[in-house]
N, C-alpha and C positions, 0 to 999 in steps of 0.2 A: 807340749810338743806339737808344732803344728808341720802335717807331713804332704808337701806339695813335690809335684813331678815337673822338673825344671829340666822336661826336655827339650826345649827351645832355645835359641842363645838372647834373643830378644826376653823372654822370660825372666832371665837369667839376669839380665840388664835392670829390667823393670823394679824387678824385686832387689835391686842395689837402690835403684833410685826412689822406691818406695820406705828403706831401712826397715826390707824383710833380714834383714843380717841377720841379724840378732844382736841390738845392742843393749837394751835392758831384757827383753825375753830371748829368750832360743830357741830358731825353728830349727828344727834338721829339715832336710830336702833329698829327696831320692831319686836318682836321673838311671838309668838303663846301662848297662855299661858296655856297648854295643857299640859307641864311639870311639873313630879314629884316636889315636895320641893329637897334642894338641888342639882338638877340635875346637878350642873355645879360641884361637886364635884369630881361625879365618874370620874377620870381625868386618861386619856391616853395620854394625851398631851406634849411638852414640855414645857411649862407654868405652871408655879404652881398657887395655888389655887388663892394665893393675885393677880396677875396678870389676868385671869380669872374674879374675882369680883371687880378690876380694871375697866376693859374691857364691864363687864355689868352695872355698875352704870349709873344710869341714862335713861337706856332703858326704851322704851316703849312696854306695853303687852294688848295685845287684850287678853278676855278671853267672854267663855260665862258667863250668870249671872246666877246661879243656884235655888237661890233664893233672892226674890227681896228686896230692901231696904230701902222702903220706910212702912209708915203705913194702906194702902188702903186694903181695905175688899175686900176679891177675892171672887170668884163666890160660892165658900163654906160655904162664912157668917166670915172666920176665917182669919186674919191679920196673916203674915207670926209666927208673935212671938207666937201668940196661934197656928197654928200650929207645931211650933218647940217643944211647950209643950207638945201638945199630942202626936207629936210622939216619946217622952221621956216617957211617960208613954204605949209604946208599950210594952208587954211582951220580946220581942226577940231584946229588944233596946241595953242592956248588952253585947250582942253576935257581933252585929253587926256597931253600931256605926252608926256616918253620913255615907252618902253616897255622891257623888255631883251630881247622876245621880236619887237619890231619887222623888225628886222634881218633876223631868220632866214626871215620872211614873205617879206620883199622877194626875198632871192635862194633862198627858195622857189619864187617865181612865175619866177625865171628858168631855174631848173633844169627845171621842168616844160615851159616855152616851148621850153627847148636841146633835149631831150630829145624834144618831140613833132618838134619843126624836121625830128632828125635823125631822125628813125622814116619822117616825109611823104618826106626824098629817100632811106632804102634802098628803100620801098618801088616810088618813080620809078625807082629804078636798078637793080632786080630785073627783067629780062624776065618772069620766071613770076610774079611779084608786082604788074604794071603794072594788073593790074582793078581791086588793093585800093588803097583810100586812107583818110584819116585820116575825112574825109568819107561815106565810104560805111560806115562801120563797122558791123555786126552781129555779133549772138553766134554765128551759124554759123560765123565765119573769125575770132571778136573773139579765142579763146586765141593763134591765129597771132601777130598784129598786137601782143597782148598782150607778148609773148613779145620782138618785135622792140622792144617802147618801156621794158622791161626792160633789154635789152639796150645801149639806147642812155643809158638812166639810168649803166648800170654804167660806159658810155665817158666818163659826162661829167668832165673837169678843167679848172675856170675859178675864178679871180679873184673870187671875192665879198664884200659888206659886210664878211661876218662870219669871214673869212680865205678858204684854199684851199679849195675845193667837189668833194667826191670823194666816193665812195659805195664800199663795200665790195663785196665778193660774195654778205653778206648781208642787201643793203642798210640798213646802218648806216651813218650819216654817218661818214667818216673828219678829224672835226673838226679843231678848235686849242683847247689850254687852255690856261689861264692858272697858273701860280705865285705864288702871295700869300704876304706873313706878316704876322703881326698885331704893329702896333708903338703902343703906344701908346691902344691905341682904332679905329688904321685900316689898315684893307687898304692896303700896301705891294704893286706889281708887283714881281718879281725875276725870270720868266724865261717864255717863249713856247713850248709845246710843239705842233708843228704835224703833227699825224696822218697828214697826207695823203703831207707829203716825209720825214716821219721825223726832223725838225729840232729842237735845240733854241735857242732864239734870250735871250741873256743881256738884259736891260735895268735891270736893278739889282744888288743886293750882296744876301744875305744878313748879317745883323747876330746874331750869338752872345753869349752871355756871357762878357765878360772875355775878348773875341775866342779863344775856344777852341772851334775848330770840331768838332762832337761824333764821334762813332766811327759809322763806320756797317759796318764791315764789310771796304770795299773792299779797304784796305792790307793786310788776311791777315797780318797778325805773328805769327809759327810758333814759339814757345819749345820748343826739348825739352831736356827733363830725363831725363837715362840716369842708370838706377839701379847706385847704386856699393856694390860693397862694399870695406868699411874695410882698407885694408891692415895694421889691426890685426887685425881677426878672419881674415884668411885668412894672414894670418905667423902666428900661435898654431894655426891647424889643420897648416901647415905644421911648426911644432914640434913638436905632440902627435904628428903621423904620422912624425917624425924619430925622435923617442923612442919609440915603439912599432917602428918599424925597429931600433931600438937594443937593444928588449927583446926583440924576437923573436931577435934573433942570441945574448943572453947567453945566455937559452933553446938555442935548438941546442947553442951550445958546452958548455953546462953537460952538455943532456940527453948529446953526444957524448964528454964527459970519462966522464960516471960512467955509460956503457948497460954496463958490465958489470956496474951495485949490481944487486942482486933486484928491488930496488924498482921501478928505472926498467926494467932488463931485463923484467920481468915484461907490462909497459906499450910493448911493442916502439916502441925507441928509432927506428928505421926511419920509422916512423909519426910518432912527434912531430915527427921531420923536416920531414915532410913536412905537417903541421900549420903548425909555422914557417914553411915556404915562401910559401903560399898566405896567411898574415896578414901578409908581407911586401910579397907583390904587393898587395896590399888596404890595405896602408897607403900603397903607390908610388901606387896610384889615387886617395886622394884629395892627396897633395901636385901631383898634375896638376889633379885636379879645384879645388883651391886658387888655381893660377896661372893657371887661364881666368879665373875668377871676380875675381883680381886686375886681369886686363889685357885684360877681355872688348871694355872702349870704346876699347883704345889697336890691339889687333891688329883688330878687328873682324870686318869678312869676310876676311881672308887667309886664307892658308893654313896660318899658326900654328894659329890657332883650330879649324880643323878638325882639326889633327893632336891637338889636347888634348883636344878631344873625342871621338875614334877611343880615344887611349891611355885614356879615363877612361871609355867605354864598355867595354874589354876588361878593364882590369887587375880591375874591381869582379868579376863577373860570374867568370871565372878562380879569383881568389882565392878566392872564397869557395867556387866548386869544390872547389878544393884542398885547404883547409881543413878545409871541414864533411866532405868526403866520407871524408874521412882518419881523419876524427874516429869519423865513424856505423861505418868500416869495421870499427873494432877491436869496438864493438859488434856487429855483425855476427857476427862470428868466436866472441865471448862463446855468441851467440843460434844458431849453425849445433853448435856444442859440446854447446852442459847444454842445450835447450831444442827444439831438433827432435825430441828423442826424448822422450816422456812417461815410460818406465818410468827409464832409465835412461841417464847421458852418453854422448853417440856421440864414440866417441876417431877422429875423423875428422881429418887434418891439415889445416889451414890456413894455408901458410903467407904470411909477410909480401907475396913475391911476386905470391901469388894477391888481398892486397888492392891491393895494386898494381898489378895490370893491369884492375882493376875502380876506379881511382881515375885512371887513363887512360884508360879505355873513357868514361867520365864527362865527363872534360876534354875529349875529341874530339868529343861532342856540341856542348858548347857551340864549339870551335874550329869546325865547322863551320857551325853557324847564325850566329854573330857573323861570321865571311870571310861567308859570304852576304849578311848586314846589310851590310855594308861596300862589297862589290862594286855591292848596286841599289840601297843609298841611303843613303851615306856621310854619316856626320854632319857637318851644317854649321854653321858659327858665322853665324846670322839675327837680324837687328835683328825686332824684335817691338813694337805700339805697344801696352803697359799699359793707361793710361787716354788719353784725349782730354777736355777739356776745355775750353770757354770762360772765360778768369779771369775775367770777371764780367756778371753779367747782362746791363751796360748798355756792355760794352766787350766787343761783338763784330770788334774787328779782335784784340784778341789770343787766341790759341788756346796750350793746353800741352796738350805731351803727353809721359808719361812711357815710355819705353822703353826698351830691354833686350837685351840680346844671348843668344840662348840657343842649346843646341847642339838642331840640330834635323834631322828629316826626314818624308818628307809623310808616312807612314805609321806615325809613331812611336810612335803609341797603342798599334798593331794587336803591335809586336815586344816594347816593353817587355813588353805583356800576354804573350806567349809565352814567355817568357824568365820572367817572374815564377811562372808557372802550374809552370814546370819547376823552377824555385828549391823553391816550395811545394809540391812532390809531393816532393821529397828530404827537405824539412823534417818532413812527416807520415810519412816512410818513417824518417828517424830517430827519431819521436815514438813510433812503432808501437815499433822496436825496443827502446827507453829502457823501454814498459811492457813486454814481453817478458821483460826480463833481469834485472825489479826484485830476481826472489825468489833470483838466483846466492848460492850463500852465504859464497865468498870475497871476502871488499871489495877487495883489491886487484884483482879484475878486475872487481867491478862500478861500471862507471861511470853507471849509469841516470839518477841524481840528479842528476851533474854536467851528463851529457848533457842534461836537461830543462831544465835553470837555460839554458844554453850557447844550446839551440833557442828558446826564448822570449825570446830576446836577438836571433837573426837575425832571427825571425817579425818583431820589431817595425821590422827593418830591411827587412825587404822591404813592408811596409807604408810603410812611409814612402815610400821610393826607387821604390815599385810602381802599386800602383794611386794611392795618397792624392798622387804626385807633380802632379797637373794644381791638385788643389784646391788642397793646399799650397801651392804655386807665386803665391797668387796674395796672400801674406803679402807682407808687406815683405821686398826682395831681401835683407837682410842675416840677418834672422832665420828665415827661412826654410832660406840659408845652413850657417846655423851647428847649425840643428835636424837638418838631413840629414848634415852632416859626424860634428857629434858623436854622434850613436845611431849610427852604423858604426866610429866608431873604440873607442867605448865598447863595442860589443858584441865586434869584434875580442880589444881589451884586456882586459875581463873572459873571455873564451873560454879563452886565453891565461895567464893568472893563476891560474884554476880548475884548468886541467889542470895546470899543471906546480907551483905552491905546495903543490897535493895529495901530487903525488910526494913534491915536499923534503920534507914533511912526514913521509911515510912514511918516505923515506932515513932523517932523521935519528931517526926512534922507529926504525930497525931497528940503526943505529951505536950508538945507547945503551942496546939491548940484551942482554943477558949469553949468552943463548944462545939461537938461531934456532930455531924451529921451523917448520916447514911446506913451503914450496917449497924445492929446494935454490938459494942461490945465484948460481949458475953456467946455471942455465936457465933460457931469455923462456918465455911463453906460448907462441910460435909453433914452436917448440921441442917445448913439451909436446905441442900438439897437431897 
């Protein structure tokens, strides 16, 4: 129901020529009822008149009640009809006719009368007030006196012409209006609203169109719409992270059949292990994060939800620990070798070990800040409301609102950021190291290139998953989805293909061979140095 005041006749017009009528929705319209008979005739418009009484049918009109319509005996002893009599038998009735403001005069002059009545006996009933009287009045004592015939205004409730007779606190009449609507050409009563008791008093019907009573609100019809994602797109992430699980293991087993070639030896097999691991865990993290986003509306708030959210907070975060740091370590080792020393290689050993307690010194950072996250503000599975909306302008009882279940906590901004900031300082610490080691002159330990390709593949992942996670978020659930799942499996997967198809590659140009030169066979890197 939309409720506009169409006290204008041009208004009045507009909204004909605009098809505020109501011809598939229904406004009502509420106008003052304060207007002449015919007012909507006097027409300056360019609407004619049928258009015009088109345009009002059906209004609603407040009006005041001038005189009341029921049968109760007012403070004069006289029911509105016996008063209507006597004042038909007024001499100057002839002359003057009704009036609509007659009424209000009459129990005017009674209110004043009640009012002075009860001011004359407080003032009799006061001991210290017994000198003053209504009679003796002057402005030396008149604010007193004043003050008391206020006061007595404020007490008065009686029965008059023109309904209940009650004055507010700030002296406004606490009247009765009337409820009209316009049928036809004529004001229709439909219902009595009485100020003073707070009543409303029914005496007619309301008449709608095609008896379909309009919307106003009241009924609050609440639609929510939870955003789903497709059990296609989260079984296909499911898959890919299956398959990437699949390919990280042929990987190990392969890298673990052949760590004795030069090729891979060289490449400490140790290490690509331990690369495999950590794209393991990182693949395990989103087939969790898959099956929240599966079954976000069916577990809800349980406890499922929070435990997927816990395991899909750790495994990401871990994994890529594992991985990247696994990865940067062997550069590392390149860069502590040919490159700490300007004039000449520092044959300093480094071995595998030593990147391995520096690839758990790593991992323990993060185990301890995530147990921290976990312990003061475990991720929850929270219904969240998207958008809120009214479905349509003129249909305020129905409200949608699109909502969501997302893993959450109150502080969640403040950890991903810290978590992120420490992702991104590892990712420019293998950035730094990848230009370091550009000019190594044997390829099979320079990885610099690969490394770079590898790092601007996480970078875009920790942008996505990092800061851009709030704005993104606010895409459609499904694609949104699918945009944060696939640049992490894709960066995984390509990382993973890079390092180790490099190898086979080298394996098989050293098997086809004829005769080996350079490193002997039989010893890794970590080995040589």
């Amino acid at each position: 129901m939309l409720i506009l005041l169409c006290d204008n006749i041009y208004i009045c017009c507009q909204a004909y020529r605009l098809q505020f009528i109501g011809k598939e929705i229904q406004r009502v319209w509420f106008i003052s009822g304060f207007y002449a008979d015919n007012w909507w005739k006097v027409n300056d418009t360019n609407c004619t008149i049928q258009e015009l009484e088109t345009a009002l049918e059906g209004i609603l009109i407040t009006d005041i009640v001038n005189l009341r319509t029921d049968d109760v005996k007012t403070i004069s002893g006289m029911t509105v009809k016996e008063y209507q009599k006597r004042i038909e038998l007024w001499p100057s009735f002839r002359n003057y006719r009704y009036n609509r403001y007659h009424p209000y005069g009459y129990d005017t002059t009674w209110a004043v009368g009640l009012a002075l009545n009860a001011t004359a006996s407080k003032l009799a009933n006061t001991p210290t007030l017994r000198n003053l009287t209504l009679e003796n009045f002057n402005y030396s004592h008149g604010k007193l006196i004043n003050d008391i015939i206020m006061e007595s205004f404020h007490q008065l409730n009686f029965e008059g012409i023109t309904g209940s007779v009650k004055f507010t606190e700030t002296g406004d009449r606490a009247g009765t209006v009337v409820i009209q609507q316009w049928r036809n050409g004529t004001r229709v009563p439909v219902a009595i609203y009485d100020n003073s008791k707070n009543t409303l008093r029914w005496i007619g019907e309301f008449q709608w169109r095609d008896d379909t009573v309009p919307n106003d609100g009241s009924k609050k019809i609440l639609i929510v719409n939870y955003k789903q994602i497709s059990v296609t797109s989260t079984m296909a992430i499911v898959i890919l992270s299956a398959f990437g699980i699949a390919f990280s293991f042929t990987f190990a087993i392969w890298n673990y059949k052949y760590r004795k070639s030069r090729a891979i030896k060289i490449c400490s097999p140790r290490i690509n292990f331990i690369v495999c691991f950590g794209s393991i865990i990182m693949y395990i993290g989103l087939i969790f994060y898959s099956l929240y986003e599966m079954n976000k509306n069916t577990i809800k708030n349980g406890i499922s939800g929070e435990i997927l959210c816990e395991i899909w907070k750790w495994c990401i975060p871990l994994g890529f620990t594992t991985a990247y740091v696994a990865l940067i370590s062997k550069t590392f080792r390149i860069y502590v070798v040919y490159t700490s020393v300007q004039t000449k290689p520092r044959r300093k050993k480094l071995l595998d070990k030593s990147l391995i307690k520096l690839i758990i010194m790593l991992l323990l950072i993060d185990v301890i800040y995530l147990g921290l996250w976990s312990i003061l503000e475990p991720l929850q599975s929270k219904e969240v409301t998207i958008t809120s909306k009214i479905s349509h302008v003129d249909d305020a009882d129905i409200t949608q609102k699109t909502n969501d279940f997302r893993c959450f906590s109150k502080n969640l901004t403040y950890w991903v950021l810290i978590l992120s900031t420490e992702k991104a300082l590892l990712l420019i610490a293998g950035m730094l190291l990848a230009y370091s080691t550009r000019n190594v002159a044997v390829k099979e330990l320079n990885d610099s290139k690969l490394l770079t390709v590898i790092i601007y593949n996480f970078m875009m992942v920790l942008i996505v998953t990092g800061p851009l996670r709030s704005v993104l978020s606010a895409m459609p659930g499904e694609t949104y989805f699918l945009l944060d799942t696939i640049f992490i499996w894709f960066s995984v997967t390509i990382m993973l293909a890079l390092l180790f198809f490099s190898q086979f590659y080298r394996m098989m140009r050293l098997v086809n061979t004829a005769s080996e030169v350079g490193f002997p066979a039989t010893r890794s890197i970590s080995h040589v140095m």
